[in-house]
SEGUFI-382302 format. One record per atom (N, C-alpha, C): residue in three letters; x, y, z. Coordinates in steps of 0.2 Angstrom, whole numbers, plus 5000, padded with zeros to 4 digits. Each point is the difference from the previous one (the first is absolute). Last residue first. Layout:
alaXYZ
...
This chain:
unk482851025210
unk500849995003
unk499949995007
unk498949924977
unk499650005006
unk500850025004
unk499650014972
unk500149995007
unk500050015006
unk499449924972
unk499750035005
unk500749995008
unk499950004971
unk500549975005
unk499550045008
unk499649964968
unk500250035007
unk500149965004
unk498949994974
unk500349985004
unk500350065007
unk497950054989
unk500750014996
unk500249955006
unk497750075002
unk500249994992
unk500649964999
unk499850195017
unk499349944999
unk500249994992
unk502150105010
unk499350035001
unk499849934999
unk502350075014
unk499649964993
unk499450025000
unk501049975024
unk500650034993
unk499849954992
unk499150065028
unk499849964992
unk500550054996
unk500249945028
unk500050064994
unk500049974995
unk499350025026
unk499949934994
unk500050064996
unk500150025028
unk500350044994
unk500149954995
unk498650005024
unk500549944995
unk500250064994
unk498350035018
unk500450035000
unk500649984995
unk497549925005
unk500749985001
unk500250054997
unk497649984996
unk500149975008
unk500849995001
unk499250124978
unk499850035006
unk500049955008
unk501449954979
unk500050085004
unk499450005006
unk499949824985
unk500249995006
unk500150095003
unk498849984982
unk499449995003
unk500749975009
unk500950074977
unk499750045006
unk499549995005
unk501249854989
unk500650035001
unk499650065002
unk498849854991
unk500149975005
unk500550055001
unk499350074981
unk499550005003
unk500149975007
unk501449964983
unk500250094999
unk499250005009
unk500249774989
unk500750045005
unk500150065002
unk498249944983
unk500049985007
unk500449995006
unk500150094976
unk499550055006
unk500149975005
unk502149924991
unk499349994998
unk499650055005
unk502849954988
unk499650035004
unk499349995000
unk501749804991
unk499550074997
unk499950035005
unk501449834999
unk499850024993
unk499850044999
unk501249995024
unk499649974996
unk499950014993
unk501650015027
unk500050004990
unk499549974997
unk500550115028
unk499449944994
unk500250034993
unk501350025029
unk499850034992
unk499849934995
unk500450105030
unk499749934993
unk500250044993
unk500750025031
unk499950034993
unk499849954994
unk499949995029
unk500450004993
unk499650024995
unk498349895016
unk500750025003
unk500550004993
unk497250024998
unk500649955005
unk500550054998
unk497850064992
unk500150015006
unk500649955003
unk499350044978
unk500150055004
unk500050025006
unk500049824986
unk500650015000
unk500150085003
unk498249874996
unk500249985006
unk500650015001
unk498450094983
unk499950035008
unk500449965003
unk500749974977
unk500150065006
unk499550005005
unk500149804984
unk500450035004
unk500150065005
unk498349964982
unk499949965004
unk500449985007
unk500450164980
unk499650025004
unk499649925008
unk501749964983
unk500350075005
unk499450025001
unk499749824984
unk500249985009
unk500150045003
unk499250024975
unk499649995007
unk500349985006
unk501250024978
unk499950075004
unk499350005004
unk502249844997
unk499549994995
unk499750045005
unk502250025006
unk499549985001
unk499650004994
unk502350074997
unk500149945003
unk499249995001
unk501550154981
unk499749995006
unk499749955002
unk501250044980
unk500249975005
unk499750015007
unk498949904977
unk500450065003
unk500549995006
unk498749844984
unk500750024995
unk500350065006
unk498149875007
unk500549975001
unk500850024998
unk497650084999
unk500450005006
unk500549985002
unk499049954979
unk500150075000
unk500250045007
unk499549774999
unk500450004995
unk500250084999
unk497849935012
unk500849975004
unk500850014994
unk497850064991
unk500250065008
unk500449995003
unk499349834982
unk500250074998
unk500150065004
unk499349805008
unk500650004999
unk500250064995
unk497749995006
unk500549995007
unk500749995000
unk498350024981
unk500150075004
unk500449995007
unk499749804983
unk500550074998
unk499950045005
unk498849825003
unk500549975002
unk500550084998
unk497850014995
unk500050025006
unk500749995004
unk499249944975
unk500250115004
unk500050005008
unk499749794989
unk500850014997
unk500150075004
unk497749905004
unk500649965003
unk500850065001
unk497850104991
unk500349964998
unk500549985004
unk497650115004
unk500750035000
unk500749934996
unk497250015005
unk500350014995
unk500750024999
unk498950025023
unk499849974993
unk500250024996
unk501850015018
unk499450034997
unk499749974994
unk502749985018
unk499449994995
unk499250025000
unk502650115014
unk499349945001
unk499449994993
unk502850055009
unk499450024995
unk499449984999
unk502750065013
unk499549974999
unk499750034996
unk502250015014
unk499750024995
unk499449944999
unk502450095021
unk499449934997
unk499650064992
unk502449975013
unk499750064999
unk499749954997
unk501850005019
unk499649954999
unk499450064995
unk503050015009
unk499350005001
unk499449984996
unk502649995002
unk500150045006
unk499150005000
unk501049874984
unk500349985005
unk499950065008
unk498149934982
unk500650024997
unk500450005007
unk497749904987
unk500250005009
unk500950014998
unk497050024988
unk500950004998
unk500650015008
unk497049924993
unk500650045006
unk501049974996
unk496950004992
unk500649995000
unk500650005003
unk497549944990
unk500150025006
unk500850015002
unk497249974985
unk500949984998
unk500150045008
unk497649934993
unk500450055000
unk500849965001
unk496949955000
unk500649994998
unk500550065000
unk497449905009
unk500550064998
unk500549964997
unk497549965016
unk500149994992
unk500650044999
unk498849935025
unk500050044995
unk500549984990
unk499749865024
unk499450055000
unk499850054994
unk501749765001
unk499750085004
unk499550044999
unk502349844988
unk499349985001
unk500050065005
unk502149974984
unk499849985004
unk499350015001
unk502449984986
unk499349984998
unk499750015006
unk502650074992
unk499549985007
unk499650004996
unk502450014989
unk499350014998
unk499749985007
unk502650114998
unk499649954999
unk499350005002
unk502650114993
unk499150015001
unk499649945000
unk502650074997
unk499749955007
unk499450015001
unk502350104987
unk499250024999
unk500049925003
unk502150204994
unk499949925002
unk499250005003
unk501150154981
unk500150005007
unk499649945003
unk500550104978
unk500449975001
unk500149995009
unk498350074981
unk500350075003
unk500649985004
unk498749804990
unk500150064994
unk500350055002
unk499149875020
unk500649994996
unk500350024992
unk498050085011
unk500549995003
unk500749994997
unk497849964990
unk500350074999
unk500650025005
unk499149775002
unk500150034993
unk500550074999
unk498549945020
unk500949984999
unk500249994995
unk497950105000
unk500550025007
unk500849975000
unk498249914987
unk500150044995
unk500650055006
unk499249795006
unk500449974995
unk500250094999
unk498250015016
unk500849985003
unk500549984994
unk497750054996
unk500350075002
unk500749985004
unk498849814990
unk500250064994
unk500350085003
unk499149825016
unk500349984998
unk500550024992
unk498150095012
unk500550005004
unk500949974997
unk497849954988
unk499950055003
unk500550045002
unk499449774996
unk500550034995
unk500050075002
unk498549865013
unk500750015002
unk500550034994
unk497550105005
unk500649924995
unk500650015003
unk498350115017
unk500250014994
unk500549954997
unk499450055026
unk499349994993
unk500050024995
unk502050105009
unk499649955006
unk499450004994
unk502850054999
unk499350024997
unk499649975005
unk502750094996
unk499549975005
unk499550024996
unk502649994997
unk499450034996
unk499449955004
unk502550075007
unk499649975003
unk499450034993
unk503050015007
unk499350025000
unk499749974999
unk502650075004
unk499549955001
unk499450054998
unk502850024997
unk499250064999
unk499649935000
unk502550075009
unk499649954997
unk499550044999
unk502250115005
unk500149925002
unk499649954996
unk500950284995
unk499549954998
unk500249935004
unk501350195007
unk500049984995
unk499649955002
unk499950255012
unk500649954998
unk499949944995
unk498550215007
unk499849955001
unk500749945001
unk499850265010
unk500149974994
unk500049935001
unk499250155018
unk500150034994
unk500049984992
unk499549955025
unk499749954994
unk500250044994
unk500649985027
unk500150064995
unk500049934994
unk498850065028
unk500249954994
unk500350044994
unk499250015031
unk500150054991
unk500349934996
unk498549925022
unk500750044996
unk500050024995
unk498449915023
unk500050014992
unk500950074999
unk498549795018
unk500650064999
unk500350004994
unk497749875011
unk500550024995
unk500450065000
unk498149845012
unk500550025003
unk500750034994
unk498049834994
unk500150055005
unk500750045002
unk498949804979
unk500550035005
unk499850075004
unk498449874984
unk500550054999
unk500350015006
unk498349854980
unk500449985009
unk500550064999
unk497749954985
unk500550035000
unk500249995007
unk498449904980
unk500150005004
unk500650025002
unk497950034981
unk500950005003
unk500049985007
unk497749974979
unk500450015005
unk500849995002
unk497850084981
unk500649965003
unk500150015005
unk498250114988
unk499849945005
unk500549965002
unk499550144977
unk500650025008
unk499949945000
unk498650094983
unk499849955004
unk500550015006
unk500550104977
unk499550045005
unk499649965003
unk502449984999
unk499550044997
unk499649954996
unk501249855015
unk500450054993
unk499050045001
unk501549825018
unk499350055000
unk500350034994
unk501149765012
unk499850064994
unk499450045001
unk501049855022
unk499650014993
unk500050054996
unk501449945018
unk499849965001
unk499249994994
unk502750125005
unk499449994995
unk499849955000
unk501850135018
unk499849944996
unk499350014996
unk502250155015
unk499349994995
unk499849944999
unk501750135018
unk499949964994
unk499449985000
unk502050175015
unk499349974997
unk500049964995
unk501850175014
unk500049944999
unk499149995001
unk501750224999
unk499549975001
unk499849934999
unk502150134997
unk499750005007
unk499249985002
unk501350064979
unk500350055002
unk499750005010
unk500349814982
unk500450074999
unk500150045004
unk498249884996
unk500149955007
unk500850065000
unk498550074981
unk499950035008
unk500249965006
unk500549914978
unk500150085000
unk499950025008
unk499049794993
unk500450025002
unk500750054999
unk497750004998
unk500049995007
unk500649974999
unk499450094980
unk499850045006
unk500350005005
unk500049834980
unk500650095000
unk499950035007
unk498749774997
unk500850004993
unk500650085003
unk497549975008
unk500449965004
unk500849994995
unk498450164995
unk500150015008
unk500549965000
unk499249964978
unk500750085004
unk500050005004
unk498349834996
unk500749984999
unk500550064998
unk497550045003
unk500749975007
unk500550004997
unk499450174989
unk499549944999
unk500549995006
unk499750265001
unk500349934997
unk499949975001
unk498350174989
unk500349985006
unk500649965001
unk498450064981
unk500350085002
unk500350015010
unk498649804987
unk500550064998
unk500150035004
unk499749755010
unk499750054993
unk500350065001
unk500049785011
unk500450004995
unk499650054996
unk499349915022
unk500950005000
unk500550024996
unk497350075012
unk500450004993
unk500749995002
unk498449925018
unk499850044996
unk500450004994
unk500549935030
unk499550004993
unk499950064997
unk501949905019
unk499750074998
unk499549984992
unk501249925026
unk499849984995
unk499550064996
unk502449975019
unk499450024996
unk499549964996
unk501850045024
unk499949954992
unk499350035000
unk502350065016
unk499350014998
unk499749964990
unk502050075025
unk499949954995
unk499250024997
unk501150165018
unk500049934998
unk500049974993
unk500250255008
unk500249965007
unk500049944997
unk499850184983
unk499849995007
unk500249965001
unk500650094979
unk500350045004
unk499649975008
unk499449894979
unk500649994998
unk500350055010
unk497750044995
unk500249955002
unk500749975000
unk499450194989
unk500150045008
unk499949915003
unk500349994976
unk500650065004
unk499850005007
unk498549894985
unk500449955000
unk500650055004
unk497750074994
unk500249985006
unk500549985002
unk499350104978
unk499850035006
unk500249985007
unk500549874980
unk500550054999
unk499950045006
unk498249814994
unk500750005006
unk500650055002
unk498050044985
unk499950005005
unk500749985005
unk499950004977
unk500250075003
unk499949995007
unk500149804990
unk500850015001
unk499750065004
unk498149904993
unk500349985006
unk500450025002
unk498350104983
unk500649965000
unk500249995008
unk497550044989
unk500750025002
unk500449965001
unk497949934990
unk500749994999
unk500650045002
unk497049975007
unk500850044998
unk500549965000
unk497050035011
unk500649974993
unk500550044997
unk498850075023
unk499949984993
unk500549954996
unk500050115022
unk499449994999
unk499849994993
unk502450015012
unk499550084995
unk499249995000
unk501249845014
unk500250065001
unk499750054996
unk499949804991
unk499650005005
unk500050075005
unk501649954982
unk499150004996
unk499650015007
unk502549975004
unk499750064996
unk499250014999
unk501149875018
unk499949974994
unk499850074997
unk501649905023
unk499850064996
unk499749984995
unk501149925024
unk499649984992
unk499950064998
unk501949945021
unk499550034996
unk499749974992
unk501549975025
unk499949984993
unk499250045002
unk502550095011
unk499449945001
unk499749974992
unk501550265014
unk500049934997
unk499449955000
unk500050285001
unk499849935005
unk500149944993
unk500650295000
unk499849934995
unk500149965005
unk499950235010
unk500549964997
unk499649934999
unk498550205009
unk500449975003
unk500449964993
unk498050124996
unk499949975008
unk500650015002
unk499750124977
unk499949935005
unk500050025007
unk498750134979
unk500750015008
unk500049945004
unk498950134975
unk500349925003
unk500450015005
unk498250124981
unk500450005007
unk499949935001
unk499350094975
unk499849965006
unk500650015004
unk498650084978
unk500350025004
unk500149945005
unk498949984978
unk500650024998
unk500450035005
unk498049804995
unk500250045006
unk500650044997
unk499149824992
unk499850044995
unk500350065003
unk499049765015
unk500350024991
unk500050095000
unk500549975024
unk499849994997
unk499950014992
unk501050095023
unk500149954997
unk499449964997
unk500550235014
unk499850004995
unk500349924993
unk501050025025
unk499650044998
unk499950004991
unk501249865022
unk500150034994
unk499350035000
unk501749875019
unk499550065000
unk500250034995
unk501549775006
unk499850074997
unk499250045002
unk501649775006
unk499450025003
unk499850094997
unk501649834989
unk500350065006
unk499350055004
unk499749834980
unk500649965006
unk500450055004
unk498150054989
unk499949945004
unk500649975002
unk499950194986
unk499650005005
unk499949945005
unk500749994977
unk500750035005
unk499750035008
unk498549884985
unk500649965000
unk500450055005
unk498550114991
unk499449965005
unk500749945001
unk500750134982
unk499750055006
unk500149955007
unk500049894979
unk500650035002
unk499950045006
unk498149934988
unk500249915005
unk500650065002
unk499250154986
unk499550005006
unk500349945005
unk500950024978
unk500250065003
unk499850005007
unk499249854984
unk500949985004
unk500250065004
unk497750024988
unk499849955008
unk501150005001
unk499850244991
unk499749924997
unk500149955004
unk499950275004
unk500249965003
unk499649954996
unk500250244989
unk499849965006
unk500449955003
unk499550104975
unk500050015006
unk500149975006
unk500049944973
unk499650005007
unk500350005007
unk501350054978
unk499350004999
unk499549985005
unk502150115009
unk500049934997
unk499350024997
unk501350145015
unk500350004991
unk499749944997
unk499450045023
unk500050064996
unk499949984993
unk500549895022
unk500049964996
unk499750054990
unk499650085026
unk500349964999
unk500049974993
unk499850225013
unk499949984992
unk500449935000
unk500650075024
unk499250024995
unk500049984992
unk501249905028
unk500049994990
unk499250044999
unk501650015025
unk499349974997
unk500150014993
unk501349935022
unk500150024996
unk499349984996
unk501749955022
unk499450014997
unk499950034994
unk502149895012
unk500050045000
unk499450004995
unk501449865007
unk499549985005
unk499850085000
unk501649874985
unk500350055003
unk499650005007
unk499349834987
unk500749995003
unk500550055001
unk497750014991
unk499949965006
unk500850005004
unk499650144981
unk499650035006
unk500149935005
unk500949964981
unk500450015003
unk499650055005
unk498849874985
unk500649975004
unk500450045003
unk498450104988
unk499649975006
unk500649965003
unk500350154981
unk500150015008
unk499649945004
unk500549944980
unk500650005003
unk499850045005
unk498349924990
unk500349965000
unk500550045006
unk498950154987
unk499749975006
unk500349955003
unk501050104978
unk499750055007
unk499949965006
unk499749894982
unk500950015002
unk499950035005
unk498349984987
unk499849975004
unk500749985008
unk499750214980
unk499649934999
unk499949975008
unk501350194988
unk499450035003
unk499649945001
unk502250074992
unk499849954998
unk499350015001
unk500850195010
unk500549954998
unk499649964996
unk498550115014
unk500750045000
unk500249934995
unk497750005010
unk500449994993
unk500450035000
unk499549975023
unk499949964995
unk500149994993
unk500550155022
unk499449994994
unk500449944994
unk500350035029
unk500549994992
unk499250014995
unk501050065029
unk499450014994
unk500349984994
unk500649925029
unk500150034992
unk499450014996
unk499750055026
unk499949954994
unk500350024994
């Protein structure tokens, strides 16, 4: 059984996610200690716990120590990811009330499903738009099709907004089976096509949205790039607002976002997602610096060589490049520190 401690690297949730996927699609067991270490609360959080109990179930797994708070747990699938449909609700699986996010949970499942036999759809409740996760509209704008790139074929739909600290949204996901994955080379972006976007609110003034879409294509085009933000007003279970971006240049797709806060003003939520996309924009490396971690487990195990130009080196790429070492023998060289623009390759 591989061993991973847990707070190595980034020392968060990264960890667990990525081995759990690739324990099912190597088929290789594997236990986690100090999970989740580096975080002010230890442990496994209810998305941490639905994540587990998610990748368990769809490769007949045999786990241990699953439960809130839990910082060790063993996981030895059964056998290789089982196509089919599947629900998942975060709050119910954790036994409590939660805005985990949706996207982390799917990031766990969506590789060893992508790699079995058939067809499979999903339905996944709880957080669709909160921090320190990507909102849907990155899965769906950058992610999935990035990864149809390199052999995976899926798609998202948003059947309800969930925004912190209520969740309670829902996605609904349909993913291809049968994937043969290839290396991709995403080094450099090539030349600006379009930049769409999206200020969404739900149970809130339509001016709302509405200000964080004028101010978005305002500052856009003052920087002389072409801007398509437009305002949503929607309804749901929970209360938010946020901006949502994707610049699409002739060789790739690099998303930004911002999600509003009481008291946050319209104008500073519209600034910190195009103020990211404009400073992404002046360089020449190619990814916005959350996709290469999202990328490599699947880049580590298909056919050919890859290389990722990003903005930035992140704990969280530095942290997926070892957590693959230990199930694949894959050779991934980081040229660049954390922090800094660089070039990740998978030879």
């Amino acid at each position: 059984m591989i061993q991973i401690d847990g707070q190595q690297g980034e020392g968060g949730g990264q960890v667990l996610r990525t081995a759990l996927a690739l324990s099912i699609a190597t088929g290789q067991p594997v236990q986690l200690s100090n999970i989740r270490a580096k975080r002010r609360n230890p442990g496994l959080a209810p998305q941490h716990l639905a994540g587990v109990l998610a990748a368990a179930q769809i490769c007949g797994a045999e786990v241990g120590g699953v439960r809130l708070r839990s910082t060790q747990v063993t996981f030895q699938p059964g056998g290789a990811a089982q196509a089919g449909q599947y629900s998942f609700d975060i709050s119910q699986m954790a036994g409590q009330g939660s805005a985990g996010a949706v996207t982390l949970l799917l990031q766990t499942i969506l590789l060893p499903l992508a790699l079995s036999d058939g067809e499979s759809e999903l339905v996944i409740r709880g957080g669709t738009h909160v921090a320190w996760s990507p909102p849907v509209h990155y899965v769906q704008w950058v992610l999935l099709p990035t990864l149809e790139r390199i052999g995976i074929k899926a798609e998202i739909e948003l059947e309800t907004w969930g925004w912190y600290p209520k969740g309670r949204g829902q996605i609904r996901v349909w993913i291809g089976g049968g994937a043969r994955l290839t290396g991709i080379d995403l080094g450099k972006r090539g030349n600006l096509k379009t930049i769409k976007g999206m200020a969404g609110a739900s149970n809130l003034p339509a001016h709302i949205p509405q200000r964080i879409a004028n101010r978005a294509n305002n500052v856009l085009r003052e920087a002389n790039l072409p801007a398509r933000v437009e305002p949503i007003r929607t309804g749901g279970p929970a209360t938010g607002a946020g901006v949502f971006l994707a610049a699409e240049y002739d060789g790739l797709i690099t998303g930004f976002s911002a999600l509003g806060a009481r008291g946050k003003p319209s104008e500073v939520v519209a600034d910190e997602a195009v103020g990211d996309l404009i400073a992404a924009h002046q360089q020449d490396e190619g990814l916005d610096e959350h996709l290469p971690d999202q990328l490599l487990p699947a880049l580590a195990l298909a056919e050919g060589s890859s290389s990722l130009g990003t903005v930035e080196i992140t704990g969280h790429t530095m942290t997926v490049v070892d957590i693959i070492g230990y199930f694949t023998e894959r050779e991934i060289r980081v040229e660049g520190i954390v922090g800094e623009p660089g070039v990740v390759t998978v030879e």
